[in-house]
N, C-alpha and C positions, 0 to 999 in steps of 0.2 A: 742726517740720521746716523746714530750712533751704531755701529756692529756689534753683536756679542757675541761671544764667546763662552764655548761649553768644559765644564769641567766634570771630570769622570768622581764620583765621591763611593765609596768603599766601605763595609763593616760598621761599625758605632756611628762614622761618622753620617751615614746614611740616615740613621735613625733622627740624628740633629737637623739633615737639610731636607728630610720626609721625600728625597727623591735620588736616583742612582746616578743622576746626572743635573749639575744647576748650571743657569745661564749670567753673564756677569755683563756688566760693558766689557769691551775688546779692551786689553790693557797692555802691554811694553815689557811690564817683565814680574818677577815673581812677588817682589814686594808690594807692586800697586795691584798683584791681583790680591793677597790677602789682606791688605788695608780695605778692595770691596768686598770679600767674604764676611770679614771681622763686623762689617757695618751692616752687611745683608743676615748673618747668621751671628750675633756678639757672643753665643756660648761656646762655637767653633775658639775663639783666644784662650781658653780653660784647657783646650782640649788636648792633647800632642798628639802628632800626625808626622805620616813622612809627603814631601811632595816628588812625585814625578813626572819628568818633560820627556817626551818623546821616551819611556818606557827605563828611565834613568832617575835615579831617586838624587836629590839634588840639595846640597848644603848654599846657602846663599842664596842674594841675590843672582836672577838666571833669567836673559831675555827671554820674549815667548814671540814668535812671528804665527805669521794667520794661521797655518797651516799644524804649527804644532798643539801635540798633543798632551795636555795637563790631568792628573789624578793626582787624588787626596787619599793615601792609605793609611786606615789604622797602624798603630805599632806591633810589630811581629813578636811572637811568643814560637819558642818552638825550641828543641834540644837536638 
């Protein structure tokens, strides 16, 4: 049996997965979790987003282990 895995999702992007939190298969690292996003949600790929791991916003590919923690933030506006 497969594990999943929860992702915190934020702002707009909320409105696209109709919930503040989605469940995914358990994935390895940041890329194979938004190749199953893209496929669970395909208008999240249109979208830009920042991603964060363990409360760190994160450029690249980025392992994810059991225990850490993944959000999908809107993009910031602010002066």
């Amino acid at each position: 049996m497969e594990t999943k895995m929860n992702i915190m999702v934020f702002g707009q992007l909320e409105d696209i997965t109709g919930s503040p939190v989605v469940s995914i298969n358990r994935v390895t690292d940041t890329e194979l979790m938004l190749k199953s996003l893209y496929d669970q949600y395909p208008v999240l790929e249109q979208k830009q987003f920042l991603v964060a791991v363990d409360r760190k916003i994160i450029n690249g590919k980025t392992e994810i282990g059991e225990q850490t923690q993944v959000a999908l933030l809107p993009p910031f506006s602010g002066g």
